[in-house]
N, C-alpha and C positions, 0 to 999 in steps of 0.2 A: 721279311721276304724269304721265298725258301730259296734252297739252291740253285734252282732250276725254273726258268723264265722264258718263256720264248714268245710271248708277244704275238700265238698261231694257234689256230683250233688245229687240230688234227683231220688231216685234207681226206675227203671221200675216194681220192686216186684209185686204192686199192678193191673199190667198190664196197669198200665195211671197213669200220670203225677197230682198229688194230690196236693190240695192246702195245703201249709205248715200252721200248728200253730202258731207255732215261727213267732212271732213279732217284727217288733224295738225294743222292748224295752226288750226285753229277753235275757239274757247271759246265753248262753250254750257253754258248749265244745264237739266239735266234733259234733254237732248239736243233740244230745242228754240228756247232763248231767246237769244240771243246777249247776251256779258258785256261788249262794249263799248258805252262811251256814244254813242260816235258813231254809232255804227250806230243807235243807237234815237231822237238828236236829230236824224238824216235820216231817218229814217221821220215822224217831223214835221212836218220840213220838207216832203215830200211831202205829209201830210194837209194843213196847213196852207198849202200854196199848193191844191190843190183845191181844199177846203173856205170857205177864204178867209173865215173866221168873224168879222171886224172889219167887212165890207161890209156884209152883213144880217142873221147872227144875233146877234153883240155886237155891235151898233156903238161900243158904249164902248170896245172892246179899241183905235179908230183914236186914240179924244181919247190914252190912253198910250202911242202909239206902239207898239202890241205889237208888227209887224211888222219893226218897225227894232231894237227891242229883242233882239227872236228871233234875227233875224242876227248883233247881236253875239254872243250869248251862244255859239251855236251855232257860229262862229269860235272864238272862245277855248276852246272844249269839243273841238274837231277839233284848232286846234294844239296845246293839252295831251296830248291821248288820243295822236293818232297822227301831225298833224303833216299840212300843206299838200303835195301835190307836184304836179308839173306832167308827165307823160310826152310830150313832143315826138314825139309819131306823126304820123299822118296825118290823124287825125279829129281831134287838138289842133290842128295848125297849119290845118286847113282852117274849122275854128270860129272860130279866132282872125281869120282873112282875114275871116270873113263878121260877126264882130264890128267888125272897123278898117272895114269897108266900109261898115255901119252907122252908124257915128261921122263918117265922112267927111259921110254923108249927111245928119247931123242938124246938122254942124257948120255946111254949106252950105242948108240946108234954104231953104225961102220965109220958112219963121217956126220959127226955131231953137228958141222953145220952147216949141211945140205939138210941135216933133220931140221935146221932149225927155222931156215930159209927159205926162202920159195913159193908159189901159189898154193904149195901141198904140204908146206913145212907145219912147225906148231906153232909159229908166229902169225899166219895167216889165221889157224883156227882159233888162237886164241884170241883174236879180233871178231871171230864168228860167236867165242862163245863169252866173249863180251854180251852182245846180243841175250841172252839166256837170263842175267842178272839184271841186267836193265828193263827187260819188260816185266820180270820180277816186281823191280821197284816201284816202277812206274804207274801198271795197270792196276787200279784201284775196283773199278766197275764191269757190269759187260754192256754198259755202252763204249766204253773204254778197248776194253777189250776187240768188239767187236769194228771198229773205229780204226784200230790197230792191224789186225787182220787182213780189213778193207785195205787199210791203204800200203801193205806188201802185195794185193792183188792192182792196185792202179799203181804201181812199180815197176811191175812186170808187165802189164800191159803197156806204159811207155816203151819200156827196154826191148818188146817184141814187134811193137808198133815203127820206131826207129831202125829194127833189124829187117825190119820190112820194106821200109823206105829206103834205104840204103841198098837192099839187092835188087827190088824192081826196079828203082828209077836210075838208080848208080851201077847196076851190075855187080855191085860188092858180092864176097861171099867166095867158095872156097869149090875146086872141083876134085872130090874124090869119087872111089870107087864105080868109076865112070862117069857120077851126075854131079851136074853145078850147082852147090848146096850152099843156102844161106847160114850164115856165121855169124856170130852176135857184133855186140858194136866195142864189146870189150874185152881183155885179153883173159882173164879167169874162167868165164863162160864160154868162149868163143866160138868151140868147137860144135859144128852142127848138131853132135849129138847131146851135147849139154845143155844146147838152145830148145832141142825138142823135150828133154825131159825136162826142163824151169817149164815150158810149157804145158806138160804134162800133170806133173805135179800141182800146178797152180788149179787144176778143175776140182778136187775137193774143195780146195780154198771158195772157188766160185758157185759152187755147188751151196757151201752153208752162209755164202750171202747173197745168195739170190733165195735161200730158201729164207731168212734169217730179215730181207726186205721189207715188210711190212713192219715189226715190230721195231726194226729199225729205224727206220726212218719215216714213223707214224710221226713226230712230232718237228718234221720237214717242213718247212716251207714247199708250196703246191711244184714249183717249178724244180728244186730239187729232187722232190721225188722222183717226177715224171722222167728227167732227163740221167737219172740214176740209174732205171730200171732200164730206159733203153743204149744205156753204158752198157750194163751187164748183158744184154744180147748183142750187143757189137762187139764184146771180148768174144763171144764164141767161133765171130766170122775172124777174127785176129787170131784165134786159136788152130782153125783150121788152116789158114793160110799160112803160118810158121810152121804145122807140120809138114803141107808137102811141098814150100821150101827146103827146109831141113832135112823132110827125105828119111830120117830114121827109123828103120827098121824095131826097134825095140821099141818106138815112142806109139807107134802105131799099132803094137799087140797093149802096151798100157793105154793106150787111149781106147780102145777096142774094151778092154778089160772094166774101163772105170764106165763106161756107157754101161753095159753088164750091171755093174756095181750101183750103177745110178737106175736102173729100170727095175731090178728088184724091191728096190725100197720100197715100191708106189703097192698098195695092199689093193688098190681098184684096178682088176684087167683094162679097163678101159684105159686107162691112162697107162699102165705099160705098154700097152698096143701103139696109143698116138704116139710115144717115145721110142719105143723100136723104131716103128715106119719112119720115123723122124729122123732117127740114124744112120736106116739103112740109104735112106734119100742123100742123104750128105755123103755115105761113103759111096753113093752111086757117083753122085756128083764130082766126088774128087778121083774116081778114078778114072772117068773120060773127061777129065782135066790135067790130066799129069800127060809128062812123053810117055814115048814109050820105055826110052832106057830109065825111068821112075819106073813105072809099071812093071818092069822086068825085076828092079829091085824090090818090091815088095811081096812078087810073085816067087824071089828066091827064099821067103820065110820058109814055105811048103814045101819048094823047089827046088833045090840045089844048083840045077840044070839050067834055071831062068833064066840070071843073071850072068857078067860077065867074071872072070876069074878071081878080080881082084876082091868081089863081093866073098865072094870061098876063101880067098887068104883072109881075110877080117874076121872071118866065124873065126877061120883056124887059128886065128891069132889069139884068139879069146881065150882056146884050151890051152895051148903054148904057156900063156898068159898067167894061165892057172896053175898048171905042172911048173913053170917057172916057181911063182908063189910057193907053192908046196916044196920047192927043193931049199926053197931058204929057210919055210919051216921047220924041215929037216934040221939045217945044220944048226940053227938057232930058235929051237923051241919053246923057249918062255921069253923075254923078249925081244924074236925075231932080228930082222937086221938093220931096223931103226926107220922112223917116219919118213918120208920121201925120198928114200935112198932104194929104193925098188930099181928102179932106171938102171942108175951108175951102177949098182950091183949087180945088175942082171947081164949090162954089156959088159962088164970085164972081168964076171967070175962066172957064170953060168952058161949062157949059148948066145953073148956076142950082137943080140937085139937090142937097140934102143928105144925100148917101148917099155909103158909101164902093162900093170897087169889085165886091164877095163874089164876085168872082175872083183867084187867086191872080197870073196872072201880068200882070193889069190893074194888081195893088197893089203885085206887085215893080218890074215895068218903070217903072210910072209914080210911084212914089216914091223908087226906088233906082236907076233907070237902071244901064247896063251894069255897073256899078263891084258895085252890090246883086245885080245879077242871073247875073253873073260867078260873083261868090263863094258866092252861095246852090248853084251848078249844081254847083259844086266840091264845097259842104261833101254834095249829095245823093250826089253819084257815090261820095263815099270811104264815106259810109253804105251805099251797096248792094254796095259791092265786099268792107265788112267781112261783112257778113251772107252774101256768096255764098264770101268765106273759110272762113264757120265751114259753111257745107255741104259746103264741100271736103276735110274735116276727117274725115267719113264718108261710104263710098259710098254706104250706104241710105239714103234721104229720107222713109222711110215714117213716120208720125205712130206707128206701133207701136214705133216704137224706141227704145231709153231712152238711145242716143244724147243726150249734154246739148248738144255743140258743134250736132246737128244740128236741135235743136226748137229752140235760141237762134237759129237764122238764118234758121227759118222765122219767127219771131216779128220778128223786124227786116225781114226781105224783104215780109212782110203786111204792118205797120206802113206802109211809104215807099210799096207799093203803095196802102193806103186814104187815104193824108195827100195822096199826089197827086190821086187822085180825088175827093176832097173839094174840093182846089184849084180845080176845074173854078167852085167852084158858092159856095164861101163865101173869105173872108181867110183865108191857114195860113202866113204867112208866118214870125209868131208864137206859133204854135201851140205849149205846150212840149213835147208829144212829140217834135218835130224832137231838140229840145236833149238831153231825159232819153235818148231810145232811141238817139240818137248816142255817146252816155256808157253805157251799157249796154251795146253792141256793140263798142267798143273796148275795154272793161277783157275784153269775154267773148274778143278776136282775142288779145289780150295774155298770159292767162291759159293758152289752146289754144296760144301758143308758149312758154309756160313750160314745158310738158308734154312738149313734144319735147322727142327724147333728142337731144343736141347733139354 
């Protein structure tokens, strides 16, 4: 018997006969499930670093240490199943540089252990870049793979869907710069603007499994399919309504930006037109949907004048933010003045603000200096060079193509593109998309050279 059984012809749903994912060497059940436990105790770990359910909605889950708990077990569960490895590429060793440069950082920090501490410390990231080794290990296949992917996209779709529920029917959620903005449900996310860009960023994700649908889940059960595909257009009405909850300004030139990004691909006008109109109908739609103190706030992109003041001090806060940044690069040039110590350093050596920098390269320069900021530029290059690998893999770029190597490298190339323009405007230093979508693009380079014939 081979590896793979599923007991289903392959359902007409998609109106043709689609080439399956599934591999020899894939164990599924039912031609859906996968039979390994790792794969299913990293899907987990995915939910549960999103979700982060010990912060707000158990917080009993902290007094047992769920968290630490979970790591073990999910260790021992990886090296029983299939076992730790480590591939010495490009994107390994240039993570690993940007992890040692980190360590350098906090080792030397102002205050070693506020570097070390905190949602922004290197103890948090190196729980993020846990994440990077393990799907390493783990992901064998690109049904695997893609499986994987999928379910940090229904992760997030709970965690926005819940964020959703909690501020229409509860009120929840937070009111700055004039407007009452929705807040996630957990403390590491929380902030509206963090909420719109996990949002943001999830549309590449959604992008190459809705493109990625057919050959995935050609070998579904009929009722899986169907109720699949109309997941992934209900995430898009959950997309839009966490933006103009959330209200962010920067999320809505990236989301503006990835539409852009998503209507070029299509090589047949026809279909960029019905996508334009498509978009422009949704952004009709949400704007004589929002108030007006929303509308004023997004009309302060252009504007300055729209909105009201406090929208102006937030720009300005951002260049402050940056000049701050820069004065610590100043005084400490090669390793800056230590990983999460921007804050405490800013208010009691420089101008007396307790804010970090909600720019990216204010927080790399001025916390990591050249040593952080070296290695961060490394570990981004080898990310966009794997991603422009796997488009070199096929000629057509077109989003119509069931090409897999070529929709995976659109989805990495959008990714580094919105994580940088986000840069502009919030912290993404530790952002874990860096970490996950770096580890998703190298097993996907890895895999596309398993394929060639040698």
């Amino acid at each position: 018997m081979s590896a793979f059984s599923t007991g289903y012809s392959i359902s007409p749903t998609y109106g043709h006969e689609a080439t399956q994912l599934v591999g020899p060497h894939d164990q599924v059940r039912k031609g859906i499930w996968p039979v390994s436990n790792s794969i299913w105790f990293s899907c987990f770990y995915i939910a549960a670093f999103i979700i982060r359910p010990w912060e707000k909605l158990f917080p009993w889950l902290e007094a047992v240490r769920f968290e630490r708990s979970f790591v073990i077990l999910l260790f021992l569960v990886v090296l029983t199943d299939r076992g730790f490895r480590i591939v010495f590429d490009k994107q390994t060793l240039a993570f690993l540089g940007l992890i040692m440069a980190l360590v350098i950082c906090t080792v030397t920090a102002t205050d070693p252990g506020e570097a070390w501490g905190g949602n922004r410390g290197l103890y948090t990231y190196l729980t993020t870049a846990f994440g990077f080794f393990l799907f390493l290990s783990v992901i064998r296949t690109k049904y695997e793979l893609t499986f994987l992917v999928t379910c940090q996209l229904v992760a997030t779709g709970l965690y926005l869907g819940k964020s959703l529920w909690e501020f229409h029917l509860h009120g929840a959620g937070s009111t700055s710069m004039g407007v009452h903005r929705l807040s996630g449900i957990d403390i590491m996310h929380s902030h509206p603007n963090s909420v719109a860009a996990m949002t943001v960023l999830s549309l590449p994700i959604w992008s190459f499994v809705w493109n990625a649908r057919e050959t995935f889940a050609s070998t579904w059960p009929p009722f899986w399919q169907t109720w699949f595909t109309r997941s992934l257009k209900f995430y898009l009405v959950i997309v839009v309504l966490t933006l103009m909850g959330a209200n962010s300004r920067t999320s809505y030139v990236t989301a503006t930006l990835f539409g852009v990004l998503f209507i070029r691909r299509h090589n047949s006008f026809n279909q960029q037109i019905k996508y334009l109109i498509g978009f422009v109908a949704v952004a009709v739609m949400v704007w004589v949907s929002l108030p007006q103190a929303s509308r004023d706030r997004i009309e302060s992109i252009w504007n300055e004048k729209a909105s009201n003041e406090s929208a102006k001090e937030s720009a300005d806060g951002r260049i402050l933010g940056f000049k701050a940044g820069m004065e610590m690069f100043r005084r400490s040039p090669i390793v800056g003045i230590g990983v999460n110590n921007f804050m405490p350093y800013r208010d009691q050596r420089i101008d007396g603000v307790k804010l970090v920098a909600h720019n990216a390269a204010g927080e790399i320069l001025g916390q990591t200096g050249l040593v952080g900021a070296t290695a961060f530029v490394v570990f981004v290059v080898v990310m966009i060079g794997n991603a422009y690998q796997l488009l070199r893999t096929h000629p057509d770029r077109a989003m119509t193509s069931s090409d897999f190597n070529t929709n995976f490298g659109l989805m990495g190339r959008d990714t580094v593109i919105l994580l940088l323009i986000h840069g502009l405007t919030m912290d993404t230093l530790f952002h874990y998309s860096w970490v996950w979508m770096s580890a998703f693009l190298a097993i996907a380079v890895q895999q596309s050279r398993d394929e060639m014939p040698h």
